[in-house]
C-alpha positions, -999 to 999 in steps of 0.1 A, spaced: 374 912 25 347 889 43 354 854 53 334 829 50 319 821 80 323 794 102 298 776 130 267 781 103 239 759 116 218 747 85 192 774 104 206 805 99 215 793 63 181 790 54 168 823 69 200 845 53 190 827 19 152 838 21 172 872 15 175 864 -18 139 842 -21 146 809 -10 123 790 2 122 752 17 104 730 -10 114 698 8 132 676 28 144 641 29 163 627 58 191 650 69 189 670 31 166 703 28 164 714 -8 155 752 -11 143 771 -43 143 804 -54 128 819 -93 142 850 -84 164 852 -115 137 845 -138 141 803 -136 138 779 -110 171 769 -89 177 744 -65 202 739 -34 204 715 -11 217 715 24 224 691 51 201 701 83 229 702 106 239 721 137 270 730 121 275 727 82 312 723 74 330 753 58 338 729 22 299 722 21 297 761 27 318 775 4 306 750 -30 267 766 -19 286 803 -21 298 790 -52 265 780 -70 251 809 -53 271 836 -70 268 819 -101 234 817 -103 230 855 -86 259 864 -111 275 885 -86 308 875 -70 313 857 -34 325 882 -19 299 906 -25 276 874 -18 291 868 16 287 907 26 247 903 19 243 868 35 261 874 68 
């Protein structure tokens, strides 16, 4: 069973989601919002541009991830990382 990761720079974030047709549509300040229509409708996320994203801030976008993806973390974690 994966873990989610720790030391995740807002970086590698961004290019693990583009797996699943993200894409940066903007940023303000510290914030980059990404979207993706892969499922048919638009959905946002936003993450902080940091050098290291705390593993809370991780795990509640591997939350609305899988729910949006409809497939479970864990699954989700073994395609991101």
């Amino acid at each position: 069973m994966p873990k989610i990761p720790r030391d995740i720079s807002a970086k590698k974030l961004i290019k693990a989601l583009s797996k699943f047709g993200y894409k940066i549509t903007r940023q303000v300040g510290s914030h980059i919002r990404l979207s993706s229509e892969i499922k048919g409708f638009k959905h946002n996320i936003t993450i902080p541009s940091h050098k290291e994203i705390k593993i809370g801030t991780i795990n509640n976008i591997l939350n609305d991830l899988s729910e949006y993806l409809k497939i479970n973390k864990q699954e989700l974690i073994e395609k991101l990382f």
